[in-house]
C-alpha positions as CSV (number, residue, x, y, z in Angstrom):
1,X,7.8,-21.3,-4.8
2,X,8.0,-18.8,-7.7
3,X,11.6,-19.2,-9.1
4,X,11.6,-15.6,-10.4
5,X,10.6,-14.5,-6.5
6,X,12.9,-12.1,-5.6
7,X,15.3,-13.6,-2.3
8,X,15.6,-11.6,0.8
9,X,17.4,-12.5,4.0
10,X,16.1,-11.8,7.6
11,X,18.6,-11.0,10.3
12,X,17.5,-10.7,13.5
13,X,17.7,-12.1,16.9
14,X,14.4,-12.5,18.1
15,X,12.4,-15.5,17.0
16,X,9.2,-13.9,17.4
17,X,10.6,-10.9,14.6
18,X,12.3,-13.2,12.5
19,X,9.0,-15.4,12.2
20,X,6.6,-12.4,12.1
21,X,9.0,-10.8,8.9
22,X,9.0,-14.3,7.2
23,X,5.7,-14.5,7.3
24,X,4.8,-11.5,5.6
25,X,7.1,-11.4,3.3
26,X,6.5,-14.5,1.6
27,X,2.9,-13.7,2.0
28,X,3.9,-10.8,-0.3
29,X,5.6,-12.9,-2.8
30,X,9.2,-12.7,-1.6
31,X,11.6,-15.9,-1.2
32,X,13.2,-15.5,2.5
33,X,15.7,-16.7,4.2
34,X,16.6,-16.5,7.8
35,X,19.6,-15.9,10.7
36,X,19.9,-14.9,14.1
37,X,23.3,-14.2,14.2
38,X,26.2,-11.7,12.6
39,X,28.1,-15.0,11.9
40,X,24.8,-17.1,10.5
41,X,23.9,-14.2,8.6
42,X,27.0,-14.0,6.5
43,X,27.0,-17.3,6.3
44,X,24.0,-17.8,4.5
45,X,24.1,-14.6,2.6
46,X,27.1,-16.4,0.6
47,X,25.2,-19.4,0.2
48,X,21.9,-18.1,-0.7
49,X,22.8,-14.5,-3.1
50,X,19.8,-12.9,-1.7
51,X,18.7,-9.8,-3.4
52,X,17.9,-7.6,-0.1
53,X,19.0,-8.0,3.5
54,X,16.8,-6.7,6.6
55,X,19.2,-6.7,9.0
56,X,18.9,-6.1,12.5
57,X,21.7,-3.4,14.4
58,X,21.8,-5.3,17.5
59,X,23.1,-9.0,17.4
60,X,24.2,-11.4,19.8
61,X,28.0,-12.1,18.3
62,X,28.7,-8.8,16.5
63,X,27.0,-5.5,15.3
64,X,25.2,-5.1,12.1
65,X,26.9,-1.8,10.9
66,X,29.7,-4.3,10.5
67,X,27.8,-7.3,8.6
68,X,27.0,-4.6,6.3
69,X,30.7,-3.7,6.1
70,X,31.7,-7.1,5.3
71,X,29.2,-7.5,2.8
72,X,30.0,-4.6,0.6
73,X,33.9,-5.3,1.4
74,X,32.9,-9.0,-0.3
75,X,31.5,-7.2,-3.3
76,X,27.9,-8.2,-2.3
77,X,25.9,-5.8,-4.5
78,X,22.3,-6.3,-2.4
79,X,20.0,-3.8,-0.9
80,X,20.5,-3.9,2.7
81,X,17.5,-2.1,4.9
82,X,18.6,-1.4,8.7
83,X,16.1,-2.5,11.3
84,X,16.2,-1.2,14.9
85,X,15.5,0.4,17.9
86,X,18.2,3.0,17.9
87,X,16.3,6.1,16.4
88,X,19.3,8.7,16.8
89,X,20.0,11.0,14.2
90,X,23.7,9.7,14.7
91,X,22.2,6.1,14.2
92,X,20.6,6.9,11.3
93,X,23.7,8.4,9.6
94,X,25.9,5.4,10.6
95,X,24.1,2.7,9.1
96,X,23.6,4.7,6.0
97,X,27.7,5.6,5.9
98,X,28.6,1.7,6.5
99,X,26.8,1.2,3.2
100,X,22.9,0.7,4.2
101,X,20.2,1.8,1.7
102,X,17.2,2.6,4.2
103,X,17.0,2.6,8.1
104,X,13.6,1.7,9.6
105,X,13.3,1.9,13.7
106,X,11.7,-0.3,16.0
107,X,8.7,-0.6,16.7
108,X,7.2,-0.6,13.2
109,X,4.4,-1.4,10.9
110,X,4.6,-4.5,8.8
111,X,3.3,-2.2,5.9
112,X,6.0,0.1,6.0
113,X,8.4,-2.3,6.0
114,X,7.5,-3.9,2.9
115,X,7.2,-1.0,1.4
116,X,10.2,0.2,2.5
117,X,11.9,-3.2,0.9
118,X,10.2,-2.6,-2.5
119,X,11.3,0.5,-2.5
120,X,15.1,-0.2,-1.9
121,X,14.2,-3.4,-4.4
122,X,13.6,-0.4,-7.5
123,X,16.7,1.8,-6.8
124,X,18.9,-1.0,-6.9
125,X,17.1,-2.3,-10.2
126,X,16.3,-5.7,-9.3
127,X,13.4,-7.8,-10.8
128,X,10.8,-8.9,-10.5
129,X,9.8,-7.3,-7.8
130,X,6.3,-9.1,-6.6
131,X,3.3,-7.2,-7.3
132,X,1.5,-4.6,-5.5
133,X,-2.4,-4.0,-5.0
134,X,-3.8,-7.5,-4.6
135,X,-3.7,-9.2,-1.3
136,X,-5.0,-13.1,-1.5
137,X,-5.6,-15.6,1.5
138,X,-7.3,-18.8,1.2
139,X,-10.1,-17.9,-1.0
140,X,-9.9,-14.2,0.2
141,X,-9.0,-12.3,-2.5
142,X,-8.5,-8.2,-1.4
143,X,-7.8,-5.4,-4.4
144,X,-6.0,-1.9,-2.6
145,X,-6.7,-0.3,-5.7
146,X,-10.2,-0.9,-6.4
147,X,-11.1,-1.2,-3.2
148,X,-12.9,-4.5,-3.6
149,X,-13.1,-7.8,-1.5
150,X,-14.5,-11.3,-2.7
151,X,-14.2,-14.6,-1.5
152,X,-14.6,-17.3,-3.3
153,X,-15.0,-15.4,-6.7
154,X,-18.1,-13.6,-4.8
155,X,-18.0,-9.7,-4.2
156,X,-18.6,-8.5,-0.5
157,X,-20.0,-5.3,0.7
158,X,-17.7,-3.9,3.3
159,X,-17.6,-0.3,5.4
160,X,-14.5,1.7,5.0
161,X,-13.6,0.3,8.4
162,X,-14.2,-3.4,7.5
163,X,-11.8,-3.4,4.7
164,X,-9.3,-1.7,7.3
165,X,-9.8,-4.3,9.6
166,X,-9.5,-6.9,6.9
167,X,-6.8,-5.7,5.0
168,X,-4.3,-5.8,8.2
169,X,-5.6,-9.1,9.1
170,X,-4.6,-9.9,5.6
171,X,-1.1,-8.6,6.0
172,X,-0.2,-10.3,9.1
173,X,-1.8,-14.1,8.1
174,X,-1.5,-16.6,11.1
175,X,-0.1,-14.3,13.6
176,X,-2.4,-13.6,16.5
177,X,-2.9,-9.7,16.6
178,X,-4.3,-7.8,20.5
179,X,-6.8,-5.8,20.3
180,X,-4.5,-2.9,20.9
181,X,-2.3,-3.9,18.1
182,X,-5.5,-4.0,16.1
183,X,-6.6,-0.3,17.6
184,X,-3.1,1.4,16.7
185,X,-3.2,-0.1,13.3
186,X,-7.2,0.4,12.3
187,X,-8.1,3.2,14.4
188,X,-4.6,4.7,15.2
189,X,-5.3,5.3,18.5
190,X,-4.5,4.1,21.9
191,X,-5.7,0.6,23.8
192,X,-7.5,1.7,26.8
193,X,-8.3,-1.3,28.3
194,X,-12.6,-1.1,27.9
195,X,-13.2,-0.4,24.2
196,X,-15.0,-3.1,22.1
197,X,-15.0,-1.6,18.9
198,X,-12.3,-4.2,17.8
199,X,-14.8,-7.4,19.0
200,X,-17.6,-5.8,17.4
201,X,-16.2,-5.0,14.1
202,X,-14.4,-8.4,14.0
203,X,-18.3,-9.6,14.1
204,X,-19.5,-7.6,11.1
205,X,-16.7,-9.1,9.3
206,X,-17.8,-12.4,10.7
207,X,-21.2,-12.3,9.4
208,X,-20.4,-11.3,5.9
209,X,-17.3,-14.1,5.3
210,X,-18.5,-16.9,7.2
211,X,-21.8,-17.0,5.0
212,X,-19.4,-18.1,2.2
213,X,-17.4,-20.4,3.3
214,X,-15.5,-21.8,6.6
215,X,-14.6,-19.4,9.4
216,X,-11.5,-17.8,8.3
217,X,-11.2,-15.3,11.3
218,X,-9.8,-17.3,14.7
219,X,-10.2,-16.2,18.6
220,X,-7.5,-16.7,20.7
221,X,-8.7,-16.1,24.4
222,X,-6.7,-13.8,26.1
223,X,-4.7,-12.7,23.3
224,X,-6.7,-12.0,20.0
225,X,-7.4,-12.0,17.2
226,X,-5.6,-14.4,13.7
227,X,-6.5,-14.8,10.6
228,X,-6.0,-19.0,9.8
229,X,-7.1,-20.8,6.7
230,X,-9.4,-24.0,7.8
231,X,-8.1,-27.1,8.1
């Protein structure tokens, strides 16, 4: 681990959310921490100092509105980015009186969100804040920017599409994706149950990594698609 890596705690009470945001964000540089509960969450953000809470409104033993009260009342000076399926206007203007910096709703893209935390990450000032523009994996090595993929040092030709396709794969490392997931976030459009674009463009990217090196791009029957480094 980077010791300069900025720290941010996760607070939320699904395992399957918690893991997903984890795994992203470390992916993306960051130093995380974890909690499921109001309770756990203050807890550890005494013991760890992190520099940015994602905090989930709905928790099992309290509500997050008041974690973030509690955290400002303790003279916690963190970013603190609301995550949750209550969209209301009302909502919205709640979490940001209690003290929040930015409100994101469920369900939401992986991408925003960590845009959304480097955003929150400059206003308050803190650095480093990891890098932008270069996404690495294995020996998969993807520049937003230039718009340019290699793999083991070696430069691929991709479509437009392929680097789409990639790039999410990229951003979500390890987690199995559906096609639908993979439609909404590629094509932005509905799953309707008989399109194949997503198998077939998963082959084209097949054909031009595996040449290179070991498969990087697992199947998971019945459930999708993951991106797994070998071994």
């Amino acid at each position: 681990m980077n010791a300069a890596a900025v720290r941010v705690l996760v607070v939320d009470d699904q395992p399957n959310i918690v893991d997903m945001l984890a795994t992203v964000l470390r992916f993306h540089g960051f130093d995380v921490v974890t909690a499921t509960t109001a309770a756990e969450a203050l807890r550890r953000a005494g013991e760890s100092r992190p520099r940015l809470v994602v905090l989930d409104v709905l928790l099992p033993d309290g509500d997050g509105f008041e974690v973030c009260r509690s955290l400002r009342a303790a003279g916690h000076e963190i970013g603190i980015v609301f995550l949750t399926a209550r969209d209301a206007p009302r909502d919205r203007i709640a979490g940001l009186t209690y003290g929040g910096d930015d409100y994101v709703t469920k369900p939401f893209s992986v991408e925003e969100l960590v845009a959304r935390v480097r955003a929150v990450l400059r206003r308050i000032g803190s650095a480093p804040v990891p890098a932008t523009g270069v996404l690495r994996y294995a020996d998969l090595e993807l520049d937003e920017e230039t718009c340019e993929v290699r793999r083991g040092g070696r430069l691929l030709s991709l479509s437009p599409t392929e680097f789409k396709l990639l790039r999410h794969l990229m951003l979500n490392p390890g987690r199995v994706l559906s096609r639908a997931q993979i439609l909404d976030a590629v094509w932005r459009y509905d799953f309707d149950g008989a399109s194949n674009v997503v198998d077939t463009y998963i082959g084209y990217l097949r054909r031009k990594l595996d040449p290179l090196g070991p498969p990087l791009i697992e199947t998971r029957r019945g459930f999708g698609y993951a991106l797994r480094a070998p071994g």
